[in-house]
PDBQT receptor file of N, H, CA, C and O in Angstrom, charges set to zero:
ATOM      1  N   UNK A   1     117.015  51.137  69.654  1.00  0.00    +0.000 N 
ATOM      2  CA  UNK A   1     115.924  50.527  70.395  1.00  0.00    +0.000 C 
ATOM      3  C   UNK A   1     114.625  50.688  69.608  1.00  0.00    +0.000 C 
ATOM      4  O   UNK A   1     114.269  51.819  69.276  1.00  0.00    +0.000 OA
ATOM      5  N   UNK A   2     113.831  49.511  69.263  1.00  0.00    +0.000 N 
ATOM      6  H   UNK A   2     114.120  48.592  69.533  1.00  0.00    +0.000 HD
ATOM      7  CA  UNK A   2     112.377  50.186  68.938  1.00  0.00    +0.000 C 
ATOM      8  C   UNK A   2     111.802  49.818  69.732  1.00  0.00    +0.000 C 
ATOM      9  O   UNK A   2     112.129  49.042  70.630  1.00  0.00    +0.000 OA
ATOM     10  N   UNK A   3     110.608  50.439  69.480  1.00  0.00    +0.000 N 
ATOM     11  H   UNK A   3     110.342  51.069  68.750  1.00  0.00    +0.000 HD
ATOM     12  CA  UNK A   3     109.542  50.168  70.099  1.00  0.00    +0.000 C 
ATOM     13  C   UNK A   3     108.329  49.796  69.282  1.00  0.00    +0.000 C 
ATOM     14  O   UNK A   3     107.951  50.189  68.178  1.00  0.00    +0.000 OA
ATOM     15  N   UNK A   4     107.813  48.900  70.166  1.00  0.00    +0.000 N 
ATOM     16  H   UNK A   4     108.121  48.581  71.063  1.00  0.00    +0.000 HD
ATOM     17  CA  UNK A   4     106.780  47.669  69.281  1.00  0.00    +0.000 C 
ATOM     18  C   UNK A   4     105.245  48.230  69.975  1.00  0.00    +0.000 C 
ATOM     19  O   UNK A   4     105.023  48.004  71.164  1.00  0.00    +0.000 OA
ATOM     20  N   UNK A   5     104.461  48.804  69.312  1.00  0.00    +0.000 N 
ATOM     21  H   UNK A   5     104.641  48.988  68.345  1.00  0.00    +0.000 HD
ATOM     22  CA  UNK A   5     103.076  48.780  69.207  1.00  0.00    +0.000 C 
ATOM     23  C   UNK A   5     101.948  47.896  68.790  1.00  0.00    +0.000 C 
ATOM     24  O   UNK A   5     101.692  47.721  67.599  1.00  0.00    +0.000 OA
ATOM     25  N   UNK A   6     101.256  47.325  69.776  1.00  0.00    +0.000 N 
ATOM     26  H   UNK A   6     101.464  47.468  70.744  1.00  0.00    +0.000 HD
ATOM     27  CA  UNK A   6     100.590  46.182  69.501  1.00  0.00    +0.000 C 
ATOM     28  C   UNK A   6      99.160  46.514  69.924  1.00  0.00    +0.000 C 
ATOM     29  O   UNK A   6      98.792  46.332  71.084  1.00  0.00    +0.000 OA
ATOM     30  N   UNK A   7      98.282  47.047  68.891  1.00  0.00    +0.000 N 
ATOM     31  H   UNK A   7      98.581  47.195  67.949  1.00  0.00    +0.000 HD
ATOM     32  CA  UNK A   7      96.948  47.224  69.187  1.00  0.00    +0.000 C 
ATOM     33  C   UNK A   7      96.151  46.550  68.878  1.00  0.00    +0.000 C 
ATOM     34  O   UNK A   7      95.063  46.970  69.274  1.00  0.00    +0.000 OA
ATOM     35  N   UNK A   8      96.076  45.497  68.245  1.00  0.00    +0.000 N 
ATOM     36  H   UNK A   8      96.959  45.156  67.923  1.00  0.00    +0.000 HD
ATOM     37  CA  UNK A   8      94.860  44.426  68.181  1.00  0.00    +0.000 C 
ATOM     38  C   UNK A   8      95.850  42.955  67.975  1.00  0.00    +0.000 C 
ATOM     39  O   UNK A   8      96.843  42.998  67.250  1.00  0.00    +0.000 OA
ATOM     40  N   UNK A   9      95.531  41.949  68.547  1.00  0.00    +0.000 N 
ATOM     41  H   UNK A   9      94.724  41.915  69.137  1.00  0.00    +0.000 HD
ATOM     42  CA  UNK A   9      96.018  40.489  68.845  1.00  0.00    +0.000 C 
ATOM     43  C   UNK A   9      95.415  39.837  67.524  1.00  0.00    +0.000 C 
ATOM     44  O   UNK A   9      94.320  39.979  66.978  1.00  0.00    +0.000 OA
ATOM     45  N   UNK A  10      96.934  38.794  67.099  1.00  0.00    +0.000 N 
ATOM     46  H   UNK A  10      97.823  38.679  67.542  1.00  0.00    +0.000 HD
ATOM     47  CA  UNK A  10      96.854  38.384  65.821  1.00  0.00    +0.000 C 
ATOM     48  C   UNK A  10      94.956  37.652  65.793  1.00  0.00    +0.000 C 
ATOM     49  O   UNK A  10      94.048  37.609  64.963  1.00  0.00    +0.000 OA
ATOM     50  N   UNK A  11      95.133  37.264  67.009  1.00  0.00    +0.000 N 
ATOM     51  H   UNK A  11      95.871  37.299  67.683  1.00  0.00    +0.000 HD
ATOM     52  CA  UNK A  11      93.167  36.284  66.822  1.00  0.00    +0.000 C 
ATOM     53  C   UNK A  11      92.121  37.444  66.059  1.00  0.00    +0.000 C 
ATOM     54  O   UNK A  11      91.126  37.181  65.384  1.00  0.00    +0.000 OA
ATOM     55  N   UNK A  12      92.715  38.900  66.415  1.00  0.00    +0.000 N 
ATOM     56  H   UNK A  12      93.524  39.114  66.964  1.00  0.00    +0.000 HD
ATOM     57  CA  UNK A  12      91.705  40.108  66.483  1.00  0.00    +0.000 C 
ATOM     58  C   UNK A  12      91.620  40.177  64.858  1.00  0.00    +0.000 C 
ATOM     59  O   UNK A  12      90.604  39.993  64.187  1.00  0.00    +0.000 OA
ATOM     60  N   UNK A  13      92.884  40.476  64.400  1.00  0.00    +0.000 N 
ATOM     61  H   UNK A  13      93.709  40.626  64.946  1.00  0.00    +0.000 HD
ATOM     62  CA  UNK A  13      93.317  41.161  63.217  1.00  0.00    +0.000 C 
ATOM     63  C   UNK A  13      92.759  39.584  62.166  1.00  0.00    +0.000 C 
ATOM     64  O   UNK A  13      92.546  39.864  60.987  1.00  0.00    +0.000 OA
ATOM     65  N   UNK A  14      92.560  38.197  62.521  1.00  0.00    +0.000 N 
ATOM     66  H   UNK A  14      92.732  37.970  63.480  1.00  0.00    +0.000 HD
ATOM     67  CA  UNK A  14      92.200  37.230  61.756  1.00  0.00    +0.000 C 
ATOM     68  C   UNK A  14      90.809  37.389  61.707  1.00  0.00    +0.000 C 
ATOM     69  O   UNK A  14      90.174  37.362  60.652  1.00  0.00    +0.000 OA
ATOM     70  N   UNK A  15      90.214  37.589  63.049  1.00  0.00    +0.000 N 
ATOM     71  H   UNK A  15      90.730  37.612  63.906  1.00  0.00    +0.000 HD
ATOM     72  CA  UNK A  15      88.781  37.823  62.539  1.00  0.00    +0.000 C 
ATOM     73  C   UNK A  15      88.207  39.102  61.961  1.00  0.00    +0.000 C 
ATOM     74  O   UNK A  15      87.158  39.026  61.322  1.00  0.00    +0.000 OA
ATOM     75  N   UNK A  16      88.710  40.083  62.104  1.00  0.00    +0.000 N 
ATOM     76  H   UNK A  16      89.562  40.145  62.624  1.00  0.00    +0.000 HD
ATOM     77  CA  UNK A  16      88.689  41.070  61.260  1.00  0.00    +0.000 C 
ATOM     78  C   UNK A  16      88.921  40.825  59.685  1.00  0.00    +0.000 C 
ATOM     79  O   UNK A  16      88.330  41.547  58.883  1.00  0.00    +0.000 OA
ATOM     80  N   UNK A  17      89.744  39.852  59.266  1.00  0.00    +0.000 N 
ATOM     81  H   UNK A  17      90.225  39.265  59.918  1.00  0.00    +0.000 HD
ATOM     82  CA  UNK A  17      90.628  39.953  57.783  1.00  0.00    +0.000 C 
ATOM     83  C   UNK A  17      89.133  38.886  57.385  1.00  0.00    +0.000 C 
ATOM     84  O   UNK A  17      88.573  39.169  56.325  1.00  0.00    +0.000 OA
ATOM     85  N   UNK A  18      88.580  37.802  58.159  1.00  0.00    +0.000 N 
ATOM     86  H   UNK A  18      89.035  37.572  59.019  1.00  0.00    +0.000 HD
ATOM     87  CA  UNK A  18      87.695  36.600  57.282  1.00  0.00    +0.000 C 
ATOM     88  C   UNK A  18      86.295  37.778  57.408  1.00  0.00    +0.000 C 
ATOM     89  O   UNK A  18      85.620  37.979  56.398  1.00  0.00    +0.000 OA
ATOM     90  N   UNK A  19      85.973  38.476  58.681  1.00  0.00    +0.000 N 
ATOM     91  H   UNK A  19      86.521  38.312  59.501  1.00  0.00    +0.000 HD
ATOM     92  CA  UNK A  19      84.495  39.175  58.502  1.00  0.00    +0.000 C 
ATOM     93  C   UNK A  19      85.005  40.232  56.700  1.00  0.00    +0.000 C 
ATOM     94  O   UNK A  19      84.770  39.976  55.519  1.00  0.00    +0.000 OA
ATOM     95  N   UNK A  20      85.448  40.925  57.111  1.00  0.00    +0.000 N 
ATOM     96  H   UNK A  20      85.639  41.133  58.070  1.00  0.00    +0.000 HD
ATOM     97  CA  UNK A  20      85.937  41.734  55.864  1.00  0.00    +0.000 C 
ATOM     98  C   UNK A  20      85.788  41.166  54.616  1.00  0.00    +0.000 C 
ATOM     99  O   UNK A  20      85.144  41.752  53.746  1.00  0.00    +0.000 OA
ATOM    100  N   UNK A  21      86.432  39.830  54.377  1.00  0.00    +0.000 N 
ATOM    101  H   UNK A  21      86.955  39.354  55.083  1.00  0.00    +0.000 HD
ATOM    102  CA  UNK A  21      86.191  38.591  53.325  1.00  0.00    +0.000 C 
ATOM    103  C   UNK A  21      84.884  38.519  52.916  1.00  0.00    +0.000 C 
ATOM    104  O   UNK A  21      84.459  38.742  51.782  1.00  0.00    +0.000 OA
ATOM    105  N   UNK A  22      84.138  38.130  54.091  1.00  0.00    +0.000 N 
ATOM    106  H   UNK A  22      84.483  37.949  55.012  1.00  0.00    +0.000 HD
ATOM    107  CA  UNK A  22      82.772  37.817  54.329  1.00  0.00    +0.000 C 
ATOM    108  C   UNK A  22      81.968  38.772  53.797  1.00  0.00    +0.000 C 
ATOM    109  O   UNK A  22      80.946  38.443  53.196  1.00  0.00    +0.000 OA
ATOM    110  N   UNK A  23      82.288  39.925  53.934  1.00  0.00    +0.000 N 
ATOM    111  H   UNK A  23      83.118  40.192  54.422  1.00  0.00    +0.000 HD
ATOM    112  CA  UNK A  23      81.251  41.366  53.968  1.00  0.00    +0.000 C 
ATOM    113  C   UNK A  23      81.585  41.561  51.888  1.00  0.00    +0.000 C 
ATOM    114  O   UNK A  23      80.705  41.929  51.110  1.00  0.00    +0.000 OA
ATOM    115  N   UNK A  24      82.644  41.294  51.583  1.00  0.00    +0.000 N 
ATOM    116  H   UNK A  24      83.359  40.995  52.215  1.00  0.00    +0.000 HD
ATOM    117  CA  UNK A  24      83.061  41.698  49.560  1.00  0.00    +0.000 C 
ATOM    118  C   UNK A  24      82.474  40.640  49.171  1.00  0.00    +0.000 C 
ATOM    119  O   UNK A  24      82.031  40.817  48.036  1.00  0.00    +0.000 OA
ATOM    120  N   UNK A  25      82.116  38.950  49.830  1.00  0.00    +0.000 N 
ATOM    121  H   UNK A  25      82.476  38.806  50.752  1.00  0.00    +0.000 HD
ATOM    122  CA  UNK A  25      81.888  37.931  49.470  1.00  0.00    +0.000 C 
ATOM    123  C   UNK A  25      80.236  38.059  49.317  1.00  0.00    +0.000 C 
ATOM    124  O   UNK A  25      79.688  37.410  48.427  1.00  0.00    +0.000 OA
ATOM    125  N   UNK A  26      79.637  38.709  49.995  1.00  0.00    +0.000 N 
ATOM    126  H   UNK A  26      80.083  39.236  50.718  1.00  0.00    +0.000 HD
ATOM    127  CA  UNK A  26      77.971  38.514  50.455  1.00  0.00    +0.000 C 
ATOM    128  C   UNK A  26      77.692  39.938  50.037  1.00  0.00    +0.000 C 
ATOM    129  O   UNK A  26      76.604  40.040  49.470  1.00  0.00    +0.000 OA
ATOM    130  N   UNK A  27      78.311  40.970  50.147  1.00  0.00    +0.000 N 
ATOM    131  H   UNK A  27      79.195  40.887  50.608  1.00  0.00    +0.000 HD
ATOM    132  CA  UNK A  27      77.549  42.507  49.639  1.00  0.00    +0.000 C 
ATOM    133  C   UNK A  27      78.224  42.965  48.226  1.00  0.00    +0.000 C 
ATOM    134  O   UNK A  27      77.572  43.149  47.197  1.00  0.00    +0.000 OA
ATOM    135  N   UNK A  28      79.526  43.106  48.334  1.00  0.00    +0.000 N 
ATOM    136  H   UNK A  28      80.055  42.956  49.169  1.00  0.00    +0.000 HD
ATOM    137  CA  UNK A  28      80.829  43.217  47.159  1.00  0.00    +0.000 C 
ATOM    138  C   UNK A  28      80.710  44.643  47.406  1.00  0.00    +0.000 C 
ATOM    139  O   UNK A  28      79.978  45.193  48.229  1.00  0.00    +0.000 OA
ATOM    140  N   UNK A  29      81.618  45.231  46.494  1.00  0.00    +0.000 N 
ATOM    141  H   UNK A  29      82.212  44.784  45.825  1.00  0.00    +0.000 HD
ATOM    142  CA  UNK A  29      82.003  46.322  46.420  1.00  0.00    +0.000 C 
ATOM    143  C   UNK A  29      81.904  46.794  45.280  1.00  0.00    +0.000 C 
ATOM    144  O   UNK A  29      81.951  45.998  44.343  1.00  0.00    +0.000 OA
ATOM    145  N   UNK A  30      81.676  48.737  44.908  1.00  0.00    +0.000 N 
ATOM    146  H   UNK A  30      81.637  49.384  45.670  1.00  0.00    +0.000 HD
ATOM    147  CA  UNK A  30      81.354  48.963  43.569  1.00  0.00    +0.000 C 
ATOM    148  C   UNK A  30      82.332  50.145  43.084  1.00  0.00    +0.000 C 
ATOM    149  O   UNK A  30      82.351  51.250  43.627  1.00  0.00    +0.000 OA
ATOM    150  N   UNK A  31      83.038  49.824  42.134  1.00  0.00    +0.000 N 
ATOM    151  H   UNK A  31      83.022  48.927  41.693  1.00  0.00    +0.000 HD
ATOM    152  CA  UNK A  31      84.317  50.738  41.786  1.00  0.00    +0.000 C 
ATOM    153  C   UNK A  31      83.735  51.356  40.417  1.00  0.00    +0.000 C 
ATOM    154  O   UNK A  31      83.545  50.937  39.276  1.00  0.00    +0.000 OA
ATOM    155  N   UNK A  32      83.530  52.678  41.176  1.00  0.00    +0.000 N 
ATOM    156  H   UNK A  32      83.684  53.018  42.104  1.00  0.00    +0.000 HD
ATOM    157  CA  UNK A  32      83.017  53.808  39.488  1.00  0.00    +0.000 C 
ATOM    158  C   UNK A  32      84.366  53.999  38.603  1.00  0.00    +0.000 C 
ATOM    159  O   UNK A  32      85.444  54.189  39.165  1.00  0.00    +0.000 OA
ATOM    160  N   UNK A  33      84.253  53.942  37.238  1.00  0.00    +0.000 N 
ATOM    161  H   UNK A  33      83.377  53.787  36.782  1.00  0.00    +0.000 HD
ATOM    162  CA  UNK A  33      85.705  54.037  36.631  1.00  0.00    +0.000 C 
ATOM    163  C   UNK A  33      84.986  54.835  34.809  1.00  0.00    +0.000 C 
ATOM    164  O   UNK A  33      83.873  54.670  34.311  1.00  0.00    +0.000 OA
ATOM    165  N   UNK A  34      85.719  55.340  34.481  1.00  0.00    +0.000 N 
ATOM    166  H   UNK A  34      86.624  55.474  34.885  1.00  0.00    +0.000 HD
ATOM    167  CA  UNK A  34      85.514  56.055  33.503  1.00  0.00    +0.000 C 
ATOM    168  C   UNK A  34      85.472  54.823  31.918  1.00  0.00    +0.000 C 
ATOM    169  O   UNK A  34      84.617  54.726  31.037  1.00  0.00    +0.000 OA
ATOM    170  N   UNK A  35      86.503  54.222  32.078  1.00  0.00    +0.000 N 
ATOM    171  H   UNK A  35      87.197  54.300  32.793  1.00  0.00    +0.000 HD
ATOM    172  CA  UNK A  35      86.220  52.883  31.125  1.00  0.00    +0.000 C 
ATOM    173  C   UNK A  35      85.286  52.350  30.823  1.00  0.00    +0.000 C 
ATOM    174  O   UNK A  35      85.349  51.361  30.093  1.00  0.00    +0.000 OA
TER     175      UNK A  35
């Protein structure tokens, strides 16, 4: 038997995935690296 855990609704988890998009697209992100 499993059991299925469902904490945020696919609509939730889409607008989450394009704001997220939105936020690397308009601020970005900065990766320190020794190279």
């Amino acid at each position: 038997m499993k059991t299925l855990l469902q904490v945020l609704s696919d609509d939730e988890k889409d607008q989450i995935h394009e704001r997220t998009l939105n936020i690397l697209a308009n601020t970005g992100v900065r990766v320190d690296t020794s190279k």
